[in-house]
MMTF fields as JSON, N, C-alpha, C and O atoms, coordinates in Angstrom:
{
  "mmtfVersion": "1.0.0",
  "mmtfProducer": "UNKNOWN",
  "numBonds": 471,
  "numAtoms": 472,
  "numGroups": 118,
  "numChains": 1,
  "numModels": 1,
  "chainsPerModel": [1],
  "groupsPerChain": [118],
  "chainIdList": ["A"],
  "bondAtomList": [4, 2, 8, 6, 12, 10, 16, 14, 20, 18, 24, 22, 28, 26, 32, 30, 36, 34, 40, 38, 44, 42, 48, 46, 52, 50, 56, 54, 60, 58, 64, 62, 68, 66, 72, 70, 76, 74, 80, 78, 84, 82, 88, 86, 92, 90, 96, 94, 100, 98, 104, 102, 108, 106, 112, 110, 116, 114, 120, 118, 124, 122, 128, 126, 132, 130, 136, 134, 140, 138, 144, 142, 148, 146, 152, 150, 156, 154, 160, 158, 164, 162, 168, 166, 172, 170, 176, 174, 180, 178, 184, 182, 188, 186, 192, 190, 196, 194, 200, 198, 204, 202, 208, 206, 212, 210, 216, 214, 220, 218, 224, 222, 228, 226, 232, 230, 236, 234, 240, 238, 244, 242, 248, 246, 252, 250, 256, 254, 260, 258, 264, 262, 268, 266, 272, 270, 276, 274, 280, 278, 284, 282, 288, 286, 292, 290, 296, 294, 300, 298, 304, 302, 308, 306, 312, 310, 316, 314, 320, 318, 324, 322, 328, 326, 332, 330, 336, 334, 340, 338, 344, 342, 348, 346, 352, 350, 356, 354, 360, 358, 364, 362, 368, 366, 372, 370, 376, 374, 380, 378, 384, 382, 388, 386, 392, 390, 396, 394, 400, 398, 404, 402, 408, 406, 412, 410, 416, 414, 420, 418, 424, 422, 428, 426, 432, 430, 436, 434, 440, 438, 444, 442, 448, 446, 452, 450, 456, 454, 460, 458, 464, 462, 468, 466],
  "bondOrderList": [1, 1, 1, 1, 1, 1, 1, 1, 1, 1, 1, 1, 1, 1, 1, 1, 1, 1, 1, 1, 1, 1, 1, 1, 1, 1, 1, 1, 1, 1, 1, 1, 1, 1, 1, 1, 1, 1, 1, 1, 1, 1, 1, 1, 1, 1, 1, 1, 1, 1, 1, 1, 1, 1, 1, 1, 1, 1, 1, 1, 1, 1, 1, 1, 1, 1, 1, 1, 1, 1, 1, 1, 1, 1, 1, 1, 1, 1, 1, 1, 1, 1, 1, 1, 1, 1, 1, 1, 1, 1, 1, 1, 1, 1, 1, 1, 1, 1, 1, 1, 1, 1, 1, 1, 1, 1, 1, 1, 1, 1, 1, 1, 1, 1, 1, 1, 1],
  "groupList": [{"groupName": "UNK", "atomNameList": ["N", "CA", "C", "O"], "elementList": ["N", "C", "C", "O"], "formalChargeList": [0, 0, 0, 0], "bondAtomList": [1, 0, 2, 1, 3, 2], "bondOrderList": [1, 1, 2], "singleLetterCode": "X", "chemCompType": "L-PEPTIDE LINKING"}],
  "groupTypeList": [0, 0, 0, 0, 0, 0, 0, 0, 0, 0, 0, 0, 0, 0, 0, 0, 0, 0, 0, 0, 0, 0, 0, 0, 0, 0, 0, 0, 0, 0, 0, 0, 0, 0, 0, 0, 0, 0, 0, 0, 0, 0, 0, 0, 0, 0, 0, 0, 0, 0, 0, 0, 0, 0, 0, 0, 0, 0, 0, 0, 0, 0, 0, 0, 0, 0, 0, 0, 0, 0, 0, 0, 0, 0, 0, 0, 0, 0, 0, 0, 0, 0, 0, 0, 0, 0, 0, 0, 0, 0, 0, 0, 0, 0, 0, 0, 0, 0, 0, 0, 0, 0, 0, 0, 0, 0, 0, 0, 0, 0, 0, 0, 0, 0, 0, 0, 0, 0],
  "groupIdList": [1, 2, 3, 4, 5, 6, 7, 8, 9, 10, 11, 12, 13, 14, 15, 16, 17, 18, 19, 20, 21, 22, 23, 24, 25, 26, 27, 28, 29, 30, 31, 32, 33, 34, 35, 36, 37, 38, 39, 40, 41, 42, 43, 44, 45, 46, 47, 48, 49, 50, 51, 52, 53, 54, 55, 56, 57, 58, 59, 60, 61, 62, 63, 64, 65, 66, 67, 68, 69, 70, 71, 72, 73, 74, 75, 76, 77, 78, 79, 80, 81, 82, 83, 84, 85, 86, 87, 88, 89, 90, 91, 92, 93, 94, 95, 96, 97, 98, 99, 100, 101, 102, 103, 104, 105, 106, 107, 108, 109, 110, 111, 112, 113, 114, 115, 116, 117, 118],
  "secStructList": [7, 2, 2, 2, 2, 2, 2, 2, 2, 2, 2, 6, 2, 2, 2, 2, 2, 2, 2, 2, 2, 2, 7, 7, 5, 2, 2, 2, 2, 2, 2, 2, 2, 2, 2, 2, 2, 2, 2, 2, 2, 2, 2, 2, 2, 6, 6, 1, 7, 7, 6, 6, 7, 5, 7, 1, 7, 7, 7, 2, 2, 2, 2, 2, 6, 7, 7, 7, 7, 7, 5, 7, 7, 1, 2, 2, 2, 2, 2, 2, 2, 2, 1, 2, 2, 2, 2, 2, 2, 2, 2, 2, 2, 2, 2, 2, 2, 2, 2, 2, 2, 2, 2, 2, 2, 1, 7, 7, 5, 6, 6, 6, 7, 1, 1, 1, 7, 7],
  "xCoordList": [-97.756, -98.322, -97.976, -98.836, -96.486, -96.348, -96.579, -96.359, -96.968, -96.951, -98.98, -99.229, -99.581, -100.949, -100.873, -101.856, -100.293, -100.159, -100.083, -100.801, -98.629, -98.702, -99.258, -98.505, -101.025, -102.192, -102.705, -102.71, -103.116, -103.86, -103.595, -104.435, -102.407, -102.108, -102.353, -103.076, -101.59, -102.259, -103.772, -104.347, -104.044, -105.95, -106.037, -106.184, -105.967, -106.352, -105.886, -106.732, -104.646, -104.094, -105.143, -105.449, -105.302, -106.062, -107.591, -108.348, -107.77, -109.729, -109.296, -109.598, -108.587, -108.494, -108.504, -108.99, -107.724, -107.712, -108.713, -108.999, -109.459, -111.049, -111.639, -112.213, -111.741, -112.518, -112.596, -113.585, -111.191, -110.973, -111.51, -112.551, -111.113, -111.371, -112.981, -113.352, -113.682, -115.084, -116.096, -116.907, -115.903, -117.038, -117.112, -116.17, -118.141, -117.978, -118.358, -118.557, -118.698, -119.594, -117.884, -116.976, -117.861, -116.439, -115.998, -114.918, -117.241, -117.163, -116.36, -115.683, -116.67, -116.504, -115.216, -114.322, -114.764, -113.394, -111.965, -110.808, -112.881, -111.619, -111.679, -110.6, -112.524, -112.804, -111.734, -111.278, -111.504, -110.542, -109.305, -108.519, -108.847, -107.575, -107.185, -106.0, -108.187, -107.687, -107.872, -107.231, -108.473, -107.974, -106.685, -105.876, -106.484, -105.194, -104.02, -102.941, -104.352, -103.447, -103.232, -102.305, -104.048, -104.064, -103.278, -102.475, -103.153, -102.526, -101.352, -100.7, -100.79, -99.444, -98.651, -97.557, -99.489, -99.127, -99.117, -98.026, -99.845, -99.544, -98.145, -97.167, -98.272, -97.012, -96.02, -94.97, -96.348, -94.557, -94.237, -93.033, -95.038, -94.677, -94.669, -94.211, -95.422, -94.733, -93.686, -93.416, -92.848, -91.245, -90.657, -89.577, -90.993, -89.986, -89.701, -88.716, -90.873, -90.801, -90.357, -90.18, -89.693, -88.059, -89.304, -90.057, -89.063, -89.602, -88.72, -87.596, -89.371, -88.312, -87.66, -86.513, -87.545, -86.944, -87.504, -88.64, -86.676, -87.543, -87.656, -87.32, -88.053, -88.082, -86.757, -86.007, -86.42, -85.328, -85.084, -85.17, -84.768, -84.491, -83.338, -83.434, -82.217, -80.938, -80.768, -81.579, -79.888, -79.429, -78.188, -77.579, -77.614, -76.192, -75.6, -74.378, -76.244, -75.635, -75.48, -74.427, -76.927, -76.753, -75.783, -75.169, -75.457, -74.107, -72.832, -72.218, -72.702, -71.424, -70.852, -69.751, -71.868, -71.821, -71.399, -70.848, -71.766, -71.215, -71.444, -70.723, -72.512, -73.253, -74.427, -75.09, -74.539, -75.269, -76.741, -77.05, -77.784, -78.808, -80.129, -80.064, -80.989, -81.911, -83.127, -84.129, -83.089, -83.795, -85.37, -85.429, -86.41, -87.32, -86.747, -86.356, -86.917, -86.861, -87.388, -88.476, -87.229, -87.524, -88.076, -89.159, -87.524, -87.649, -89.096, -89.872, -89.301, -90.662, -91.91, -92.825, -91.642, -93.234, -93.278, -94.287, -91.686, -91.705, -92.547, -93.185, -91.968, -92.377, -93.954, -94.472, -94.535, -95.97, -96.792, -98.015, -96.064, -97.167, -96.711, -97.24, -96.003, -96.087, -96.751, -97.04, -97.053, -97.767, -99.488, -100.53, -99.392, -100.932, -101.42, -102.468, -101.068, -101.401, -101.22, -101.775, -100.637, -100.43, -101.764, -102.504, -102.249, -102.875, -104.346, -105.31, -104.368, -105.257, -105.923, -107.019, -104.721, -105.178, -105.024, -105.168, -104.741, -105.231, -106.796, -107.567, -107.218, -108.54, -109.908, -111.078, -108.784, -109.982, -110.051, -111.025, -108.66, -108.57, -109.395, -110.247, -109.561, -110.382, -111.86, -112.532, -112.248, -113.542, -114.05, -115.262, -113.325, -113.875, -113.524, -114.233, -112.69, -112.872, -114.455, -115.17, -114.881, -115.314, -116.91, -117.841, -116.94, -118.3, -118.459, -119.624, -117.052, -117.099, -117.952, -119.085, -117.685, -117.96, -119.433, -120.228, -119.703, -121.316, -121.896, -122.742, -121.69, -121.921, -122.408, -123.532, -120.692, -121.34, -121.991, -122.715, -121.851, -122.681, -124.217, -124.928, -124.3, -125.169, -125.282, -126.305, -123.901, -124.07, -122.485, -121.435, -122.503, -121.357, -120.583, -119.603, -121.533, -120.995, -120.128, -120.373, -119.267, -117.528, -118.671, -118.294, -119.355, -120.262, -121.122, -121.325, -121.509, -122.744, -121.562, -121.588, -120.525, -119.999, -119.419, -118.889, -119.43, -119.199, -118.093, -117.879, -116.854, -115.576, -114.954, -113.783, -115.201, -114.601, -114.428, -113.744, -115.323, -115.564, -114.506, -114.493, -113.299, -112.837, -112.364, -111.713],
  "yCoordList": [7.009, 7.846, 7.296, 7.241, 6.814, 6.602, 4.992, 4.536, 4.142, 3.035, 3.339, 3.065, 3.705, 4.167, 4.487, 3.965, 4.979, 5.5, 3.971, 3.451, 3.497, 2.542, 1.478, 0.523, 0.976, 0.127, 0.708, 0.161, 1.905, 2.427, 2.283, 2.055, 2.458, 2.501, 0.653, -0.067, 0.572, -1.273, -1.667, -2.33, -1.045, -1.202, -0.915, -1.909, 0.716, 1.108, 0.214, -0.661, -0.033, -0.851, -2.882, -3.549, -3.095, -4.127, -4.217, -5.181, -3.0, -2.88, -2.656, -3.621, -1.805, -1.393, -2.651, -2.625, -3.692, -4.859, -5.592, -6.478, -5.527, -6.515, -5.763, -6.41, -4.849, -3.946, -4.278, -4.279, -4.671, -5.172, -6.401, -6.721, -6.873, -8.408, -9.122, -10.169, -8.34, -8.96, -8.367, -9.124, -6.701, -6.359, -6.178, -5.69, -6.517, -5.833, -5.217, -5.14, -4.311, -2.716, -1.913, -1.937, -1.32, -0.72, 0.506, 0.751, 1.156, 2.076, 2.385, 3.381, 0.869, 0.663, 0.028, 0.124, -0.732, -1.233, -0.129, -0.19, 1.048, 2.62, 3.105, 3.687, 3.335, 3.768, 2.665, 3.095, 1.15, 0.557, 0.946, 1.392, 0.901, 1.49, 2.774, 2.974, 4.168, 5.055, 4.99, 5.848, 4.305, 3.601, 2.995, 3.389, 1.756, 1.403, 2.416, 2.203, 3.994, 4.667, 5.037, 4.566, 5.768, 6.733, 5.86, 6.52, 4.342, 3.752, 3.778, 4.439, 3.261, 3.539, 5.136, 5.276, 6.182, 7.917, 7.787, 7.989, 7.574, 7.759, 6.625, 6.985, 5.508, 4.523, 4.99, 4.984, 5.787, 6.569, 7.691, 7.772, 8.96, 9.668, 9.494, 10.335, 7.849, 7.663, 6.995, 6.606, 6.55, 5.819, 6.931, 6.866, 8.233, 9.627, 10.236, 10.791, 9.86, 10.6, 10.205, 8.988, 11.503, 11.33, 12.13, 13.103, 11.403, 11.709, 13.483, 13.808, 14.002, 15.521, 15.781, 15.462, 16.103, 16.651, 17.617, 17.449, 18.661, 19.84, 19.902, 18.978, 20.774, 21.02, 21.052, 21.985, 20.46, 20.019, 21.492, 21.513, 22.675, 24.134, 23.836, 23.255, 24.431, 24.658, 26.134, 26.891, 26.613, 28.051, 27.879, 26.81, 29.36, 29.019, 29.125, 28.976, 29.397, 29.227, 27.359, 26.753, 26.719, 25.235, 24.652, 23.887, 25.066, 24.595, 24.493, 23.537, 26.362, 26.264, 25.307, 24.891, 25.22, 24.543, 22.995, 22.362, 22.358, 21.023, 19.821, 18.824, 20.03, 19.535, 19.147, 19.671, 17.789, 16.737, 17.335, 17.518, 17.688, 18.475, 17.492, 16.946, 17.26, 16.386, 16.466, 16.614, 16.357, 16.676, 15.306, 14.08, 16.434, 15.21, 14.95, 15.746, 13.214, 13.831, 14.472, 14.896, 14.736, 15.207, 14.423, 14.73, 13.623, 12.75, 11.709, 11.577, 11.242, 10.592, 11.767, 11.567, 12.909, 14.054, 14.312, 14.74, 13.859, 14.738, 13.415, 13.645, 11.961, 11.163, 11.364, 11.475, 11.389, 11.66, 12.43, 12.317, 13.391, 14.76, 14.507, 15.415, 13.774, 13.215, 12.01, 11.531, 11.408, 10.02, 10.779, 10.255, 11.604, 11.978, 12.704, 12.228, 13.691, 13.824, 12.898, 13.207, 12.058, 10.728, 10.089, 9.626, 9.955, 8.928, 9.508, 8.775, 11.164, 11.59, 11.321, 10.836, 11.878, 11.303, 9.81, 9.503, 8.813, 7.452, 7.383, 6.966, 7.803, 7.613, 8.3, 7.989, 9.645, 10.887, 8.977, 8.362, 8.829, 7.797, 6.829, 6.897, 5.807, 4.711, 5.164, 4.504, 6.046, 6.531, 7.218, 7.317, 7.633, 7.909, 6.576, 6.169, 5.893, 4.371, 3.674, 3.238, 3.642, 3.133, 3.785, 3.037, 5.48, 6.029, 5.883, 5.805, 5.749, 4.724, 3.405, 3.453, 2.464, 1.086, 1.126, 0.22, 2.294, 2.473, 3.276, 2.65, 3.782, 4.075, 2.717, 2.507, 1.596, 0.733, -0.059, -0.424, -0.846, -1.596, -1.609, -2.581, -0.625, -0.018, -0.715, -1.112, -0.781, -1.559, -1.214, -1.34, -0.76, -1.13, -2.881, -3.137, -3.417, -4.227, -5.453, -5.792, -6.007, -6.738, -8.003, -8.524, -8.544, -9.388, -10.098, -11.226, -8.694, -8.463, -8.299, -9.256, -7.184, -6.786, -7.982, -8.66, -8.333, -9.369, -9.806, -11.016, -8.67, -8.71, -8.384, -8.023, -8.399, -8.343, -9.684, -9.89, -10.588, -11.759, -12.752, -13.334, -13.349, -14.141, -15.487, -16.246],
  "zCoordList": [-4.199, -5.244, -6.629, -7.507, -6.862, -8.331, -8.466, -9.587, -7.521, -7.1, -8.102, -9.276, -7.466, -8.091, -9.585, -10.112, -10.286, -11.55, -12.404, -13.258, -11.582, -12.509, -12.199, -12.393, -11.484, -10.903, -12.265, -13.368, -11.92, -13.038, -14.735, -15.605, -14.849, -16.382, -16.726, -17.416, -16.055, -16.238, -16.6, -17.463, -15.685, -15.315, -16.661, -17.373, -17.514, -18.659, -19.421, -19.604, -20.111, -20.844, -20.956, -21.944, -19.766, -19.9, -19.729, -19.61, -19.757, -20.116, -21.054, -21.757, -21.78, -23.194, -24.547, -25.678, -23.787, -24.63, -24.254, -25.059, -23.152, -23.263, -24.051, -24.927, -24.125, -25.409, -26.581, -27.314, -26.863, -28.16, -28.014, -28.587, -27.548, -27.692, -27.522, -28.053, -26.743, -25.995, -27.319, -27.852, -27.827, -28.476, -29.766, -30.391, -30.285, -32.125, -32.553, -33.765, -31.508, -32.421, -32.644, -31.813, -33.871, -34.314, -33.295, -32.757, -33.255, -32.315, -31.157, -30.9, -30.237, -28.794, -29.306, -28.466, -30.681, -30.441, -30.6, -30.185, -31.571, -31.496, -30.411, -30.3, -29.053, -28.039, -26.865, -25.805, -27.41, -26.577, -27.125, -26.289, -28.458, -28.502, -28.436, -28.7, -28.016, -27.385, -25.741, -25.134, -25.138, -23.957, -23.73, -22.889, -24.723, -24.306, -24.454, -23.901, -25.535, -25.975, -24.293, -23.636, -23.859, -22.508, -21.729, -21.069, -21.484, -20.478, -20.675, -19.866, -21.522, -22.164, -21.869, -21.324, -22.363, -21.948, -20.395, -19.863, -19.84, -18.134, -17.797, -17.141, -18.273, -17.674, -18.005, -17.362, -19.783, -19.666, -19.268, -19.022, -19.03, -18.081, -16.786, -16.012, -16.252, -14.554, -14.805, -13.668, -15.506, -15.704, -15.685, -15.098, -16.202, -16.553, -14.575, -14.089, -13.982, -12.6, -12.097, -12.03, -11.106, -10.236, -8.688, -8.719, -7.853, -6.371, -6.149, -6.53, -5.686, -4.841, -6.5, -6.187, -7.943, -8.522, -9.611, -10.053, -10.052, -10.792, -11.877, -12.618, -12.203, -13.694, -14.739, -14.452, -15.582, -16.277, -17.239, -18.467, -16.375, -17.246, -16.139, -15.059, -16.773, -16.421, -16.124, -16.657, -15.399, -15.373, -15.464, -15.423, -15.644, -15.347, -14.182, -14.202, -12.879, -11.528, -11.411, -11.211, -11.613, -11.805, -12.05, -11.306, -13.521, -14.367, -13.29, -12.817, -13.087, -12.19, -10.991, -10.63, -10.683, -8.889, -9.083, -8.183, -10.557, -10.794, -9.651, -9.634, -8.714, -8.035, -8.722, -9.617, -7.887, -8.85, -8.546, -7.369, -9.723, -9.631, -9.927, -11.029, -9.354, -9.83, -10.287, -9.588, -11.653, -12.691, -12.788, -12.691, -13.025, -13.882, -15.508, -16.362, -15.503, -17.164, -18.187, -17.8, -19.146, -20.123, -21.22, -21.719, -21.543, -22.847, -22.557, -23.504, -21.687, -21.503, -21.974, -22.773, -21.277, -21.028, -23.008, -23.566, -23.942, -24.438, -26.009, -27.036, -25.243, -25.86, -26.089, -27.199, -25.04, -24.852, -24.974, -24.894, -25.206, -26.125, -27.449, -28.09, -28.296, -29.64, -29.73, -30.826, -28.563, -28.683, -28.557, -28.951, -28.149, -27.846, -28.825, -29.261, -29.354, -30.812, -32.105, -33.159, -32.022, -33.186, -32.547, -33.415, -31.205, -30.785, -31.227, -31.445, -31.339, -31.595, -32.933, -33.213, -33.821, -35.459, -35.791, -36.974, -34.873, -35.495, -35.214, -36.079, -33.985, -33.695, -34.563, -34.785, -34.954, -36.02, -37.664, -38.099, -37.931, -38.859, -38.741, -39.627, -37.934, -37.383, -37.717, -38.51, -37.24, -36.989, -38.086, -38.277, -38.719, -40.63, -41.126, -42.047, -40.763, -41.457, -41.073, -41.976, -39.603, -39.393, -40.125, -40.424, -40.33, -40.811, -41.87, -42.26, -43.095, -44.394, -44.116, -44.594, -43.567, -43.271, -42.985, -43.235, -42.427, -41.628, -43.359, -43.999, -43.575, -44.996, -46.021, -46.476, -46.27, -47.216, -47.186, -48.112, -45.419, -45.373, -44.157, -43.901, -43.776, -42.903, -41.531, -40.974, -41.081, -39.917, -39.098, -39.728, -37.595, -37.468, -36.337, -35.638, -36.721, -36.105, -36.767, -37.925, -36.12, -37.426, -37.362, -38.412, -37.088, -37.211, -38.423, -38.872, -38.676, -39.755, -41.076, -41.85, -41.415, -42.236, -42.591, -41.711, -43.669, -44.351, -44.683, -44.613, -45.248, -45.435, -44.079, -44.195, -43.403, -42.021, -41.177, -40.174, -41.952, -41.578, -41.539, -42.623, -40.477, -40.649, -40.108, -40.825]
}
């Protein structure tokens, strides 16, 4: 099962960069880097997963027993719901960059746009 997660996040992560790399409509190249975003969010919440373990809320019977308790982590799920809203507003960013760009020079492809040219 977690053997699959991380086929997949790979998979995303490297379509995400043929994206970038193969096309020049601007469009399809913000559409690969919120692709590559999504691959990255799944690989780090499958590094956070623990096989057979629960939810990382403590009680205080837990505490007492001082028996080793096995927790999912925390800090990955928690990395990734700040990566997914950041990932959200780079893409809202990109994409008013890119409807500027479609604005000055009536085109979105890095091709045609002239200062894009290098």
């Amino acid at each position: 099962m977690i053997l699959g997660n991380y086929i997949v996040s790979v998979f995303l992560i490297v379509l995400g960069l043929w994206t970038l790399c193969t096309q020049k409509n601007l469009i399809k190249v913000v559409l690969g880097l919120g692709i590559i975003d999504y691959g990255v969010n799944l690989l780090i919440v499958s590094a956070g997963f623990n096989e057979g373990g629960t939810a990382p809320i403590y009680n205080l019977a837990e505490l007492a027993r001082r028996e080793a308790v096995f927790f999912v982590d925390p800090v990955p799920q928690a990395l990734t719901l700040t990566s997914i809203v950041i990932g959200a507003c780079v893409d809202a960013m990109a994409l008013s960059i890119v409807i500027m760009i479609k604005k000055r020079y009536g085109t979105v492809d890095a091709d045609e746009v002239r200062r894009l040219r290098g």
